[in-house]
C-alpha positions in Angstrom: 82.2 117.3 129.6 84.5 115.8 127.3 84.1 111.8 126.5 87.3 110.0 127.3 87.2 106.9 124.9 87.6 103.1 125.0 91.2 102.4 123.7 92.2 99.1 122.6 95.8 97.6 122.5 96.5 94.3 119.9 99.0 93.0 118.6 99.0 91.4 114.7 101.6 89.1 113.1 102.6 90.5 109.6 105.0 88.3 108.1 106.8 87.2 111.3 106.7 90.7 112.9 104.5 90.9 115.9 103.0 94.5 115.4 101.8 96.3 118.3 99.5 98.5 118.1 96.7 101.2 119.8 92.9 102.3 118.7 90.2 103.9 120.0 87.0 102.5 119.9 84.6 105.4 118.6 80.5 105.8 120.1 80.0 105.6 116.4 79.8 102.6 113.7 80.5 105.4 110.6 83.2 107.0 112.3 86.0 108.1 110.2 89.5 106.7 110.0 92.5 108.4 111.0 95.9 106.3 110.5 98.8 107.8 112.6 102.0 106.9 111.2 104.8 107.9 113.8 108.2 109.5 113.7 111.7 108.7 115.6 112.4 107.9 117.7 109.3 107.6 119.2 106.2 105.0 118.6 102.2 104.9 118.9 102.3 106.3 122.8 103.2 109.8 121.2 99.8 109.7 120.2 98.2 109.3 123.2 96.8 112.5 123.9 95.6 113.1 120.7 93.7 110.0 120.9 91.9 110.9 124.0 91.1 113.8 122.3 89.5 113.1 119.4 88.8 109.0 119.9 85.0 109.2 120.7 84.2 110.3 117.6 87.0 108.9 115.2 88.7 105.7 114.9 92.1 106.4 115.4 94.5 103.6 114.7 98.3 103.7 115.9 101.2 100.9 114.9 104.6 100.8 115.8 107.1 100.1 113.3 109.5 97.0 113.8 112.6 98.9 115.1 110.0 100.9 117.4 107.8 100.6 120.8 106.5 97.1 122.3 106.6 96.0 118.2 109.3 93.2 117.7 110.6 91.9 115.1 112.8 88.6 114.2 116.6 89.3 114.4 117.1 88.9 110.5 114.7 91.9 109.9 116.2 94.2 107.0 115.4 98.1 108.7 114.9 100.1 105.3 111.9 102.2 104.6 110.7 100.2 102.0 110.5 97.1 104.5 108.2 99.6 107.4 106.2 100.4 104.2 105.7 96.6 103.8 104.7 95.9 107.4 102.2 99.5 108.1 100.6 97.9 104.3 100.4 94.4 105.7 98.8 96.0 108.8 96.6 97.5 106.9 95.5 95.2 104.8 94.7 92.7 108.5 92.5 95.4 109.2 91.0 96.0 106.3 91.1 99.3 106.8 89.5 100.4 103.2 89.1 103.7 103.5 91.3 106.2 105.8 93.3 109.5 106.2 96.9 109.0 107.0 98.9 111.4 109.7 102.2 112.0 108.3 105.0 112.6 111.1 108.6 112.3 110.4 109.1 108.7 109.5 105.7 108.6 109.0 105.7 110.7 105.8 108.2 108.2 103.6 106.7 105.3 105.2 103.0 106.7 104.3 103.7 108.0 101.1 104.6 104.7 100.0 101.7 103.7 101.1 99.8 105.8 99.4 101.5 105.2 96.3 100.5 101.3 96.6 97.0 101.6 97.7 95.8 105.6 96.4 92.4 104.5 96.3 92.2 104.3 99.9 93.5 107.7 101.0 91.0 109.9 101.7 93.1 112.5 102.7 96.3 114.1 104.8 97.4 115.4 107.9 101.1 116.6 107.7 102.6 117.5 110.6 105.9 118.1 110.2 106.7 115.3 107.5 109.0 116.5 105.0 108.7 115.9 101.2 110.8 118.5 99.8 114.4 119.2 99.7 112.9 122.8 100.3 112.5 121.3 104.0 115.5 120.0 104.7 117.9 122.0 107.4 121.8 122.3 107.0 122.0 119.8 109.6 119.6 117.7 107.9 121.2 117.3 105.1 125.0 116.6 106.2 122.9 114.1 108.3 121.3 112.2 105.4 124.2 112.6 103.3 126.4 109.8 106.0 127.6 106.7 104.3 128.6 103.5 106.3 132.0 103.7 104.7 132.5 107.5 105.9 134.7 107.3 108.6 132.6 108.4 112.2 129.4 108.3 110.4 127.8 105.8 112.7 129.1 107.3 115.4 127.6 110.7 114.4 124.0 108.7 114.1 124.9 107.1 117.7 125.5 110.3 119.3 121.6 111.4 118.4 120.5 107.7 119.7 121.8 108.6 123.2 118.8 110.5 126.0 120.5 114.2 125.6 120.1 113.5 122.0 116.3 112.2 122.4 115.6 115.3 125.0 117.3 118.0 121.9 114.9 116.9 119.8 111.6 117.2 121.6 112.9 120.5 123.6 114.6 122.0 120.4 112.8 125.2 118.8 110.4 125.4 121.6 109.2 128.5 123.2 108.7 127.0 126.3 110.2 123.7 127.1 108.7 123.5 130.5 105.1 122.6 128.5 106.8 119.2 127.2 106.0 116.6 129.7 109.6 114.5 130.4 108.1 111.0 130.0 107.9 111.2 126.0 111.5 111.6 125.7 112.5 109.4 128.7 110.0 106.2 127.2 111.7 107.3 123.8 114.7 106.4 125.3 113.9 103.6 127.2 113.0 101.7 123.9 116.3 103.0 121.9 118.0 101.2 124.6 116.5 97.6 124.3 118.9 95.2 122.7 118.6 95.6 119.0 117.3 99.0 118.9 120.3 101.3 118.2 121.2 98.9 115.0 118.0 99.4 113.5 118.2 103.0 114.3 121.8 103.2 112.2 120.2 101.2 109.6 117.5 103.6 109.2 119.7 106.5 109.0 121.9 105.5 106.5 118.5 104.1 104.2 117.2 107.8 104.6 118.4 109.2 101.6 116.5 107.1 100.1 113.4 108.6 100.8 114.6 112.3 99.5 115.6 110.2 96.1 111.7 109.6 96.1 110.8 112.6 96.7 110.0 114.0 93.1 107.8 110.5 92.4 105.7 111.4 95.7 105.1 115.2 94.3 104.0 113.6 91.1 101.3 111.7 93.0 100.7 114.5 95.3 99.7 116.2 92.1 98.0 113.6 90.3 95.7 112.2 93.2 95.2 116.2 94.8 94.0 114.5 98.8 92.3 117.1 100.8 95.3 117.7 102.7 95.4 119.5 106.3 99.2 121.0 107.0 100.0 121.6 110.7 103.6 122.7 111.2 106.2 123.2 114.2 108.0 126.0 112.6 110.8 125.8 115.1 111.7 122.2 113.9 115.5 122.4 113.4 115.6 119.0 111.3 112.3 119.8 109.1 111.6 123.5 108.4 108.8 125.8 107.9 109.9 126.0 103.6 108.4 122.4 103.4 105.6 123.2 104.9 104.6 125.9 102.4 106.5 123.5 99.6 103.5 121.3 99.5 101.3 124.3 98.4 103.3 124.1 95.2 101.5 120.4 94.5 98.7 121.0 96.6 97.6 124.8 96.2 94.1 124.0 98.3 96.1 122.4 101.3 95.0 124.2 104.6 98.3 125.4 105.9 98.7 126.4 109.9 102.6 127.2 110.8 102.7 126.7 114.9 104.9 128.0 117.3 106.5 124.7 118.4 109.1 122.4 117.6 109.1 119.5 115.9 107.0 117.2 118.2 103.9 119.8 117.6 101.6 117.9 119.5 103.3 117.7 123.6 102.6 121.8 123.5 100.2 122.7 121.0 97.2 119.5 121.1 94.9 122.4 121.9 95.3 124.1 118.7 95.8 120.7 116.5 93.1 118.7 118.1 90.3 121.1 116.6 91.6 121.3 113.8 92.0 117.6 112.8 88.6 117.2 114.2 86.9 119.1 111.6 88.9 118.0 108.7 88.4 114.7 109.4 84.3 115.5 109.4 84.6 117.0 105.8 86.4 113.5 104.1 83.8 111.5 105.7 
């Protein structure tokens, strides 16, 4: 019978931003360290199941970003990625978390990277699930997305239309065989927090900072390169934002990646945890 584990919620003040978070407690004092770094516009609960699954015999550790979840943040908060890098390193550092793998989703891949870049000698490896660092990933409708400019006329609208539920629902039901598996409450809590006061402004912030992160992408293949994690690739190939050729692109930097392409969209883990969960269960037993 599968062991359900102890998971504790905490909150930790990092520079004036009160950082919510969730971790299981492991049966084990060695367990290994798995740091999931989440996407938009969701927050730690999109982790939930996968910390049931594996939390018995890992630590898994999930913070919201400011901007996201029950995390809060004072009003004069700058939303760039540099700035969530600052607070998920902060967070780190409070735990003194030394040694850890990182999950890279969505956000969570330019917030991570970063991370990694700062602190390298405390990666022990990657878990990529769709979290882009190649242009080679990027959709058409990624791109003309990333490419808005505050001063482009209907460009905030544009990013506002995506902030509203139908917009939320598209991107958890988008490039799914079988939207019926995707339990409603991810995308209707995903939406609950977009709509808090605040929310939608940090949302539009974070949009227009996103290029950003693709002018860093050639630094983070460098250190891809350099550094060569163990690296575990789990990919929704029907993700219309993020697609299957960056996946394979981190072969190019990481030629003994494990690569699995999935039949899902691009929040892999509401229909395919059964196939994930193993696999992130193992990998994290060969970096211990």
């Amino acid at each position: 019978m599968h062991r359900l584990p102890l998971v504790r919620h905490g909150r930790i003040d990092i520079d004036g931003v009160e950082v919510h978070y969730r971790e299981s407690v492991p049966d084990r004092a060695d367990a290994p360290v798995l740091l999931l770094l989440h996407g938009f516009p969701t927050a730690s609960h999109q982790f939930r199941r996968l910390i049931d699954a594996l939390g018995a015999d890992h630590r898994l550790i999930a913070p919201d970003y400011p901007g996201f979840g029950q995390t809060t943040a004072p009003e004069a908060f700058t939303y760039t990625f540099d700035r969530l890098a600052d607070i998920v390193e902060g967070f780190v550092d409070h735990l003194d978390l030394r040694r850890f793998t990182m999950y890279l989703f969505d956000f969570g891949a330019p917030v991570g990277l970063r991370l990694a870049e700062r602190r390298p000698e405390r990666i022990t490896g990657l878990v990529v699930q769709n979290g882009n660092a190649y242009t080679d990933g990027l959709s058409a409708a990624a791109q003309d997305f990333i490419a808005l400019a505050p001063d482009q006329t209907g460009a905030e609208d544009r990013i506002r239309d995506l902030l509203t539920l139908e917009g939320t629902r598209f991107q958890y039901e988008s490039g799914v065989p079988d939207p019926s598996l995707i339990a409603p409450e991810g995308w209707v809590l995903d939406q609950h927090y977009l709509d808090l006061p605040g929310r939608k402004e940090a949302q539009v912030a974070l949009a227009f900072d996103y290029k950003s992160n693709v002018e860093r992408y050639g630094a983070w293949q460098a250190w891809l390169r350099e550094h060569q994690p163990p690296t575990l690739i789990v990919w929704g190939a029907g993700d219309p934002f993020f697609t299957e050729a960056g996946a394979r692109a981190y072969l190019r930097d990481l030629p003994e990646a494990e690569l699995h392409l999935l039949d899902a969209g691009h929040f892999a883990l509401e229909t395919r945890l059964d196939v994930i969960t193993p696999l992130i269960g193992d990998f994290l037993e060969r970096q211990r």
